[in-house]
C-alpha positions in Angstrom: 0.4 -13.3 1.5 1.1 -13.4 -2.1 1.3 -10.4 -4.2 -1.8 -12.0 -6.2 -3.6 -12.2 -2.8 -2.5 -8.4 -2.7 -3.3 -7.3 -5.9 -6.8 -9.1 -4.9 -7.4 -6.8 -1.9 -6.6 -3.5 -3.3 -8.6 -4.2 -7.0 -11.3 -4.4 -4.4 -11.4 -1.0 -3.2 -13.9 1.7 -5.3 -12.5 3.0 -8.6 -9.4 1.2 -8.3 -7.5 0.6 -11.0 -3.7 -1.4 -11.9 -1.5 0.3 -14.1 2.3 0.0 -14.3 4.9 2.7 -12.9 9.1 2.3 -13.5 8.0 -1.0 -14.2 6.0 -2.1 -11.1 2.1 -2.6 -11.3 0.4 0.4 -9.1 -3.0 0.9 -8.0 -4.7 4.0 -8.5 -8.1 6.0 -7.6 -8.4 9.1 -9.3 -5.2 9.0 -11.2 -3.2 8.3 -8.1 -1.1 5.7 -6.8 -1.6 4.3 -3.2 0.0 1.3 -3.6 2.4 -0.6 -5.7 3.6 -4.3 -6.0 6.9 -5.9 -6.2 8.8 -2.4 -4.7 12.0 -2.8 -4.1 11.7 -6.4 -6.0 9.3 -9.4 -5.6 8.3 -10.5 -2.6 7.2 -6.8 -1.2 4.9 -3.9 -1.7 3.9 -0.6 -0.7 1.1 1.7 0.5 1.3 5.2 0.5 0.1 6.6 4.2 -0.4 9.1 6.1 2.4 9.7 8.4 0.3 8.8 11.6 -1.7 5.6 9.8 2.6 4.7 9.0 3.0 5.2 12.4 0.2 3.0 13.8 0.9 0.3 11.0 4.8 -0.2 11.9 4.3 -0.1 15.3 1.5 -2.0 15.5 3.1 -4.7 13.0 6.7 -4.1 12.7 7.5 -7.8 11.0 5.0 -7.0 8.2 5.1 -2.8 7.7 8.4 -1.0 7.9 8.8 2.5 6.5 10.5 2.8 2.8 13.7 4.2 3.9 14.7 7.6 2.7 12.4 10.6 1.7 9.9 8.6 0.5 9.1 6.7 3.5 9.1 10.1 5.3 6.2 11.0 3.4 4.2 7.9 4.6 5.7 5.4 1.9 5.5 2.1 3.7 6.4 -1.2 2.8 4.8 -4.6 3.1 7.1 -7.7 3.6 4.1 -10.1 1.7 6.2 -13.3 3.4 4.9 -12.1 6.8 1.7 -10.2 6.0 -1.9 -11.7 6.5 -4.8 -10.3 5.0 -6.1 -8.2 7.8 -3.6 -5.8 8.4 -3.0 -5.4 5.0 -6.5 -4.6 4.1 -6.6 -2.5 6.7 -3.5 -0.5 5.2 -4.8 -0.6 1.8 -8.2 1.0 2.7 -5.9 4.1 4.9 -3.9 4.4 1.4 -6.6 4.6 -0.9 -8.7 7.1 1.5 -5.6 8.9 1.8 -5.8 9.6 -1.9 -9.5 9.3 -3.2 -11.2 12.6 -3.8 -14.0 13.3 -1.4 -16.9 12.6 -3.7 -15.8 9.0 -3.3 -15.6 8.8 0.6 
């Protein structure tokens, strides 16, 4: 997957929108971020989970979703290795992170 592919799949989700965080382009619904591109350089990115969608994701797909080592990835920060992620899954993922963090009016 490519992170334009990426970028692709989240833009798609209700009320998204791309920004730019410590340099990194995020997507946000509601003024929060659920994913971001390019985290910890090019070639990766990040959805923000739940701990139990992380849970599923990683062990459902380990070679394309590993947890974000550190506290942030014990708070459901999980990142996606674009080289070996299809569409799918990371769809999928996406969709978790943004319901994670959409206000209810939007669900």
């Amino acid at each position: 997957m490519t992170a334009d592919a990426f970028r692709k799949l989240a833009l798609a989700l209700p009320e998204t929108e791309e920004r730019a965080h410590m340099s990194h382009p995020d997507f946000r619904v509601a003024q929060k971020i659920f994913a971001t591109l390019g985290y910890p350089k090019d070639g990766f990115a990040m959805v923000k989970l739940s701990l139990e969608d992380q849970h599923n994701f990683v062990q459902t797909y380990p070679t394309m979703f590993q947890p974000i080592s550190g506290a942030w990835g014990r708070k459901g920060c999980t990142q996606v290795i674009l080289s070996k992620a299809t569409a799918a899954p990371v769809r999928l993922a996406l969709g978790a992170a943004w319901r994670h963090h959409a206000p209810k009016s939007l669900l």
